[in-house]
C-alpha positions as CSV (number, residue, x, y, z in Angstrom):
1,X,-75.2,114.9,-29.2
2,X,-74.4,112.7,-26.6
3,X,-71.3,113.7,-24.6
4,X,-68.4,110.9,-23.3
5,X,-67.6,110.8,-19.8
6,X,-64.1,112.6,-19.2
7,X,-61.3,110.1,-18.0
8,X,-58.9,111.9,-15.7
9,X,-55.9,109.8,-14.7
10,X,-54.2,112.3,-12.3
11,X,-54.3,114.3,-14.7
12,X,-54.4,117.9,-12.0
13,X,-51.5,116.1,-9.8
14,X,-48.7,115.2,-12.9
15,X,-50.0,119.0,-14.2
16,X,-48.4,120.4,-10.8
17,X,-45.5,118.7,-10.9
18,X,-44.5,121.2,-13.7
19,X,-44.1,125.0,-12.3
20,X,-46.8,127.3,-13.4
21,X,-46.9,130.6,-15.3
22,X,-49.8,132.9,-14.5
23,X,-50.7,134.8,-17.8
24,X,-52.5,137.9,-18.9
25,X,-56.3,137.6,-19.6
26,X,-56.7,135.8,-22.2
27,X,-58.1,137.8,-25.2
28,X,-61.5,137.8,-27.1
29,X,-60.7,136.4,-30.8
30,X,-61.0,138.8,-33.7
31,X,-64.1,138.7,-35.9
32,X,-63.7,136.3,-38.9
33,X,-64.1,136.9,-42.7
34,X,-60.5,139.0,-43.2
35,X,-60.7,141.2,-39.8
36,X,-57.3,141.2,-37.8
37,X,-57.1,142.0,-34.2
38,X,-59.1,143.7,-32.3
39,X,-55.5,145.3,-30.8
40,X,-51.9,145.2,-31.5
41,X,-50.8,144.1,-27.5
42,X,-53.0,141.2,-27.5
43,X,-50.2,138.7,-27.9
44,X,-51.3,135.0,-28.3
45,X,-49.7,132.1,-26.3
46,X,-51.0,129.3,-28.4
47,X,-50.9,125.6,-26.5
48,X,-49.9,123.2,-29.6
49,X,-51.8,120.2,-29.4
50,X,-51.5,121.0,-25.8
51,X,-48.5,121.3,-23.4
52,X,-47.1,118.6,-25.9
53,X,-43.4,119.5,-24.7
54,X,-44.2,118.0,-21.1
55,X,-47.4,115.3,-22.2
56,X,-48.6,113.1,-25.1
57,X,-50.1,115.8,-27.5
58,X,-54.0,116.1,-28.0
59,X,-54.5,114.6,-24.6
60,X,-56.6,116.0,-21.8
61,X,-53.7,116.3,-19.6
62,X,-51.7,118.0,-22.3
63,X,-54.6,120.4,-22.4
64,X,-55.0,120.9,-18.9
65,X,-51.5,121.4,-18.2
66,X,-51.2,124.0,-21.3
67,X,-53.9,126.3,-20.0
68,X,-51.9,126.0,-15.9
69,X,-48.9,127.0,-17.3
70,X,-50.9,130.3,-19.1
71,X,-51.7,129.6,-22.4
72,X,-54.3,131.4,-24.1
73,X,-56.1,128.9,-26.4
74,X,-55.7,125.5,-26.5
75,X,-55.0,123.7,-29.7
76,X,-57.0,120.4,-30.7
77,X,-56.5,118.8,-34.2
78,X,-59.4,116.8,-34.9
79,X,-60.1,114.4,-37.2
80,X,-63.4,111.5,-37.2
81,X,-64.1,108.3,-36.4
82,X,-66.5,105.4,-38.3
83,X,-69.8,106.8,-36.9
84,X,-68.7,110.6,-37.8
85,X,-67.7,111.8,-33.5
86,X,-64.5,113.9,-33.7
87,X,-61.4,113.4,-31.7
88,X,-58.6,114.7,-31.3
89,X,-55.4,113.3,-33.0
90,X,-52.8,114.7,-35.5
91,X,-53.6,112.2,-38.2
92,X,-55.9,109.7,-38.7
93,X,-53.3,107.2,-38.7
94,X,-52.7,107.0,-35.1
95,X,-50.1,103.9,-35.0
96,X,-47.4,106.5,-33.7
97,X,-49.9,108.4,-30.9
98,X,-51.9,105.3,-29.4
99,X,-51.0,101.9,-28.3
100,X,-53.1,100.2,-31.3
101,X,-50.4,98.1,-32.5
102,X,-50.7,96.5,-28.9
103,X,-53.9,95.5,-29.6
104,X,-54.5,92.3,-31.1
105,X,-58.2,92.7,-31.9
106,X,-57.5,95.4,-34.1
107,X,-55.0,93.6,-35.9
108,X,-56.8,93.1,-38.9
109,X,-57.6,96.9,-39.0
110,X,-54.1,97.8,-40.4
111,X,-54.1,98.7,-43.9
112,X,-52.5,101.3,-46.6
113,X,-54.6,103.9,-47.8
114,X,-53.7,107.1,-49.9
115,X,-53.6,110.1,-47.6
116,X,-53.3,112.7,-49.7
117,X,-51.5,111.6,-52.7
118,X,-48.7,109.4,-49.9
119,X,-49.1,106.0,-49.1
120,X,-49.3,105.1,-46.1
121,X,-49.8,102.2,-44.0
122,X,-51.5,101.8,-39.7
123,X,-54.6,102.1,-38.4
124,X,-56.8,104.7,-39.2
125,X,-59.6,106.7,-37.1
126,X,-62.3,106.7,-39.7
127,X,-62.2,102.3,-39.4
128,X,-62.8,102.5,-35.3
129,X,-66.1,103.4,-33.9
130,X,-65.7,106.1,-30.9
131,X,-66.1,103.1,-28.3
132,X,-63.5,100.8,-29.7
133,X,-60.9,104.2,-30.2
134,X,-61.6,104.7,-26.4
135,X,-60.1,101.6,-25.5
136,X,-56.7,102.8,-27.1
137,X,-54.4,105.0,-25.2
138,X,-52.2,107.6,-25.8
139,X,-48.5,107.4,-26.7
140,X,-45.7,110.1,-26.9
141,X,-45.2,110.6,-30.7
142,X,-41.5,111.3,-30.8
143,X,-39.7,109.6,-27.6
144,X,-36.4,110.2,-28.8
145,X,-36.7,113.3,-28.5
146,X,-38.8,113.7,-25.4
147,X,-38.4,110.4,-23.0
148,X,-39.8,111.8,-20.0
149,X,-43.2,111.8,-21.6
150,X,-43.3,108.1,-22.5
151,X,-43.5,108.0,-18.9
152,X,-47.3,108.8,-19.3
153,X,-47.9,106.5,-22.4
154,X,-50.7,104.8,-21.5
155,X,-52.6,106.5,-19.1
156,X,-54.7,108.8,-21.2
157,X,-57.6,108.4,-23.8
158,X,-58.0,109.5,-26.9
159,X,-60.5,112.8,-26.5
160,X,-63.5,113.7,-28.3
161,X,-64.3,117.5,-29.5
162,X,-67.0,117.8,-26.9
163,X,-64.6,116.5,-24.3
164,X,-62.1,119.1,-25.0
165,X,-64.6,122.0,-24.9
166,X,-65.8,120.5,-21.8
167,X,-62.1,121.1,-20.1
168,X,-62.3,124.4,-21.5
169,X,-65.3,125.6,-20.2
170,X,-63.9,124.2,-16.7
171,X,-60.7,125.3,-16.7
172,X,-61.7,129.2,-17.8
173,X,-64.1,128.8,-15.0
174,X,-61.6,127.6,-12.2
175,X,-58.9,130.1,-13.8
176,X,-60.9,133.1,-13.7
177,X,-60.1,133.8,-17.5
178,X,-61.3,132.4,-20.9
179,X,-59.7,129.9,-22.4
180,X,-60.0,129.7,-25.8
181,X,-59.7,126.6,-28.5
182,X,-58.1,126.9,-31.6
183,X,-59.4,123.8,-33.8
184,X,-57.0,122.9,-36.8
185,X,-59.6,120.3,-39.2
186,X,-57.1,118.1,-40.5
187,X,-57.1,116.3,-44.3
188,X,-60.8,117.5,-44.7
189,X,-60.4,116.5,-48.3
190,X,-59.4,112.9,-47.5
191,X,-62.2,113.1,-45.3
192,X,-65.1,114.2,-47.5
193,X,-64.0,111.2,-49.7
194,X,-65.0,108.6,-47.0
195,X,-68.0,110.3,-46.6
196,X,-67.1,111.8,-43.2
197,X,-67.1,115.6,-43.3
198,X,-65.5,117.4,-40.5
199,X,-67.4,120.8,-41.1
200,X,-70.9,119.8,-40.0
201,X,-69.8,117.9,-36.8
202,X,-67.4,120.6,-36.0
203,X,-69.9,123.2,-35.8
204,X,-72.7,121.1,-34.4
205,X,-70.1,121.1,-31.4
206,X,-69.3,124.1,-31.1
207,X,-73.0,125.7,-31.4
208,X,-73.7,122.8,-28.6
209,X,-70.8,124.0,-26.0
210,X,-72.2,128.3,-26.8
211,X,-68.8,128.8,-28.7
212,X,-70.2,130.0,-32.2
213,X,-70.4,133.1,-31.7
214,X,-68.8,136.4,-33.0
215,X,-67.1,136.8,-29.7
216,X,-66.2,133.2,-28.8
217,X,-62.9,132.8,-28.3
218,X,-62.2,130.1,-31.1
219,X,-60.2,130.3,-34.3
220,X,-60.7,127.5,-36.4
221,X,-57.5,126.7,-39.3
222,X,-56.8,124.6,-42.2
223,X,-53.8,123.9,-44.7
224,X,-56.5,123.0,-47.1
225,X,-58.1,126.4,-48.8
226,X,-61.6,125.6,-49.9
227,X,-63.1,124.6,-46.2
228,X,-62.3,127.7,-45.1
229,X,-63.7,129.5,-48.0
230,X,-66.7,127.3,-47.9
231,X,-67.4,128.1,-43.8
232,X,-67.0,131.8,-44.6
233,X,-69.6,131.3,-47.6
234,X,-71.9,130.2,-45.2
235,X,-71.4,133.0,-42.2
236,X,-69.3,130.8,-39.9
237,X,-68.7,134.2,-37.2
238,X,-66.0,132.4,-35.2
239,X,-62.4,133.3,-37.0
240,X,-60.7,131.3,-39.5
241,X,-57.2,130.9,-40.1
242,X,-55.4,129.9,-43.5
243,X,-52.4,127.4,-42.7
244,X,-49.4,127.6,-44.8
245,X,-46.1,126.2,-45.1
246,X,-43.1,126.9,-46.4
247,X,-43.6,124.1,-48.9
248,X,-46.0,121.8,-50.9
249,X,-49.1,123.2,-51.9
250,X,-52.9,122.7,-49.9
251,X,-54.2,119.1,-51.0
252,X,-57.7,120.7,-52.0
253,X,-55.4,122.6,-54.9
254,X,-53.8,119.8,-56.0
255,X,-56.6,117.3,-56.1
256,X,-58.4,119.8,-58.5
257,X,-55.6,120.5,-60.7
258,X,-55.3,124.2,-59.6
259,X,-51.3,125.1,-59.7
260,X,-51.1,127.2,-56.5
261,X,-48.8,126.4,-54.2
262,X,-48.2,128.0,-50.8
263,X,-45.5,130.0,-52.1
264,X,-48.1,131.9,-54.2
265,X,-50.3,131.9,-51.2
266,X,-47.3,133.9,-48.4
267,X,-47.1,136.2,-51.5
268,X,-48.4,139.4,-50.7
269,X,-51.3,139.1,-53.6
270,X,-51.9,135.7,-52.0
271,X,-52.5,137.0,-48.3
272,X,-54.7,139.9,-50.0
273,X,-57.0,136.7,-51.2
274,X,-56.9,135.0,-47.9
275,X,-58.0,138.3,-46.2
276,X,-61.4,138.0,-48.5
277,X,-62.0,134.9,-45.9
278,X,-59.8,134.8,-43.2
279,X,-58.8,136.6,-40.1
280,X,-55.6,135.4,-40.1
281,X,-52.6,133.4,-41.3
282,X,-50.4,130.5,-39.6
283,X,-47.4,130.4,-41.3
284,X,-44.5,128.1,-40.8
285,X,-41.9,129.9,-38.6
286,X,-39.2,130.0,-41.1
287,X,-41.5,131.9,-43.8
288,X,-41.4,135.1,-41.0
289,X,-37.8,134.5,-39.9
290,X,-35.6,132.1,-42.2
291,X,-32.7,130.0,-41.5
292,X,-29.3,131.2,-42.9
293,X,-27.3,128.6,-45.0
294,X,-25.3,128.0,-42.3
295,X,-28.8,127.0,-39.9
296,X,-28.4,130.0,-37.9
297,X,-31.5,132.5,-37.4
298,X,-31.8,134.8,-40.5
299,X,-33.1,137.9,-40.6
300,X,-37.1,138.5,-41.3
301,X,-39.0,138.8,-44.6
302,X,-41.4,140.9,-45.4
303,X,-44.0,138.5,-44.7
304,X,-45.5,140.3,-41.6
305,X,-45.5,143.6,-42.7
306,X,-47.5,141.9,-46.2
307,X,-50.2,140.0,-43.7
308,X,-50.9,143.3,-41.6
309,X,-51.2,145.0,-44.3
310,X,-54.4,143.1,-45.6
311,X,-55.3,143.3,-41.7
312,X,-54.4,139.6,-41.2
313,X,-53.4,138.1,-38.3
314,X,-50.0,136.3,-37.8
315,X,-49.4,133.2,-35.5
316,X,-46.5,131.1,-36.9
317,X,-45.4,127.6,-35.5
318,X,-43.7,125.7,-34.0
319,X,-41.8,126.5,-31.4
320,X,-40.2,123.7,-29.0
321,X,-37.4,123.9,-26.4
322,X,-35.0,120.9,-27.8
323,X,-32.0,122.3,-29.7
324,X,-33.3,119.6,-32.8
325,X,-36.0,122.0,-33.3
326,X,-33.5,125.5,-33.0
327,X,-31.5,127.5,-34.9
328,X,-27.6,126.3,-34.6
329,X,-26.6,129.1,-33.4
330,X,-29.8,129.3,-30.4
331,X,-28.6,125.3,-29.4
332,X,-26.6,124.8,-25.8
333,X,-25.0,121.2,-25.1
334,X,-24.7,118.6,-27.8
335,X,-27.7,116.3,-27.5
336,X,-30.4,116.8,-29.6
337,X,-32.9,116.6,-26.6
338,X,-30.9,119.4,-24.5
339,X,-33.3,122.7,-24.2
340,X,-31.5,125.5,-25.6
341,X,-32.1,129.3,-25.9
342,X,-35.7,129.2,-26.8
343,X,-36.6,132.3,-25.2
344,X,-33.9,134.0,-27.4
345,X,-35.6,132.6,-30.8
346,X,-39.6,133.5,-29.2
347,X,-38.0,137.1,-28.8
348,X,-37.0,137.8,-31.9
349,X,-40.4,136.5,-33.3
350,X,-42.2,138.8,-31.1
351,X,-39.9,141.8,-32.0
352,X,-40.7,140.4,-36.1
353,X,-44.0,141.3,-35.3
354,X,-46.3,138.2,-35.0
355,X,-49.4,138.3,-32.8
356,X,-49.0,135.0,-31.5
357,X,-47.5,131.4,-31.3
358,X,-48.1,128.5,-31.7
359,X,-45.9,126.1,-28.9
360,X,-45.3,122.7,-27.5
361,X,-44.4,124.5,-24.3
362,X,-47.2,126.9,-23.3
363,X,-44.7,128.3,-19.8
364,X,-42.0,129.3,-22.0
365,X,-43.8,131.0,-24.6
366,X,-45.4,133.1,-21.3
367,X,-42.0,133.8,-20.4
368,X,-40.9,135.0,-23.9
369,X,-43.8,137.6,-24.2
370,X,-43.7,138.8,-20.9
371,X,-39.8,139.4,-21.5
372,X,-40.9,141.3,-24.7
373,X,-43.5,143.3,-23.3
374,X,-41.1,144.3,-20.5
375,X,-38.5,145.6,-22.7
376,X,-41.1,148.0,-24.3
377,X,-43.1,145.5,-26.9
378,X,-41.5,147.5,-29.8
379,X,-41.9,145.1,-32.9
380,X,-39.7,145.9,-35.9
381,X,-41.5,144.6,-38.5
């Protein structure tokens, strides 16, 4: 396959600008096919899409910057273009995360299609070749929330797969420790009905970058149920990771009629059938510790204690630093942008027991574990 050259716009210089964490060794990933870890101490900082807290997610320099501050894997969504290359985006409607709408050439590219039973209308990946998506850049995806980062909309490509395993062969060997990836295939239903599954091209990059391996340190996740079955049918040896949320149902369920919703899934009979093919489970955060009716932080379920004891994994997201993203009662100042007491909510998520995280800012989830570790690591869950 032939590999893109990787744009780097500064990226190493705005990375700096940021202070750095230095983290533990980064851990080998846990053998796939309902295996859990290898260890209870290896604690998982998880880079969502990134260091997307500080850069435009699924960039390089959110990447980069994600494995300075100390994360442990890296995480790239991917999705495909027209001649079946993968990149990295959260969607495949990329009118919020690229400057497309800027360009008038593509103008005639905006349509509505059904993505997954929604309607919805922008450009999609799967109607731009590789080369015409490289001539967009990258956008901050919520600048209300986070303005400083639009001061990097348009600087950076969209990345390929191969570029992003590219970084992360670099930046282990620059680091001195292994940086892992942790690939999330997005709407691969929606995808096998244009004819571009993400399966194939997602392993024929990984075998090419060495990474398929029982020890590589990938994980590779899905809200969607039947990929994941299907890649440990066919001896996939890299970990997989069932998705879940605390609502809706996986697409692949509903598109064949089946009535299973991820409810039944977080049930403790349904994370006994996810251990038949997966390592491990990514649950949305308030599934492991919900909200009071009053948005405070609750106390935690039982849904930890049910995953480990099917010897799954648990890394639940999302965790951000902006009080619109934290419990009321975890929020300092009154604007929704204001970074309140994140580390408090990270601690008591590591005290419930998870083995990782998934978050947008890769230094402060560092900070929380270490904090945790130094007060004994005793989870109560």
């Amino acid at each position: 396959m032939t590999r893109s050259p990787r744009l780097h716009v500064g990226v190493v210089a705005v990375a700096l600008a940021v202070p750095l964490v230095v983290a533990a060794p980064a851990v080998q990933a846990a053998p796939g096919g309902g295996h859990g870890a290898e260890s209870a101490d290896e604690l998982l900082v998880i880079g969502h899409r990134g260091a997307s807290g500080y850069r435009p997610e699924h960039t390089l320099a959110s990447y980069e910057l994600a494995a300075r501050m100390g994360a442990d894997y890296i995480e790239p969504d991917v999705v495909s273009t027209k001649d079946g290359v993968l990149v990295a985006r959260h969607e495949p409607e990329i009118s919020g995360t690229t400057d497309v709408a800027e360009h008038p050439e593509f103008a005639d590219r905006k349509t509505t299609k059904d993505l997954d039973g929604v309607p919805t209308t922008g450009w999609f990946t799967e109607d731009f070749t590789l080369a015409e998506l490289q001539t967009l850049r990258a956008v901050e995806r919520i600048p209300d929330v986070r303005e400083e980062n639009t001061l990097y909309d348009g600087l950076y490509q969209v990345p390929t797969l191969d570029q992003v395993l590219e970084l992360r062969d670099e930046l282990s060997r620059e680091l001195g420790r292994e940086i892992g990836v942790y690939v999330e295939t997005k709407h691969p239903t929606y995808f096998d009905a244009e004819g571009l599954s993400l399966e194939e091209p997602l392993l024929a990059d990984l075998h090419e970058a060495g990474l398929d391996k029982r020890r590589s340190p990938v994980f590779i996740q899905s809200f969607e149920t039947t990929n994941l079955q299907e890649l440990h049918d066919d001896g996939v040896r890299v970990p997989l990771v069932q998705l879940l949320s605390a609502t809706g149902a996986p697409y692949d369920l509903v598109a064949a009629g089946d009535p299973r919703t991820y409810a039944d899934l977080s049930s403790a009979e349904g994370l006994a059938g996810i251990a038949e093919y997966a390592a491990g489970v990514g649950p949305e955060k308030v599934q492991v510790i919900p909200r009071a009716e009053d948005g405070t932080l609750g106390e935690p379920t039982s849904f930890v204690a049910d995953a480990h004891a099917v010897d799954l994994l648990v890394h639940p997201y999302t965790f951000r630093n902006e009080n619109s993203f934290l419990p009321v009662d975890l929020r300092e100042g009154e604007a929704p942008d204001d970074y309140g007491r994140a580390l408090e909510e990270q601690q008591r998520y590591w005290e419930a027991g998870v083995d990782g995280l998934f978050t947008d800012n890769p230094d402060t989830g560092v900070v929380s574990r270490e904090l945790f570790e130094q007060s004994g690591g005793q989870a109560t869950a």
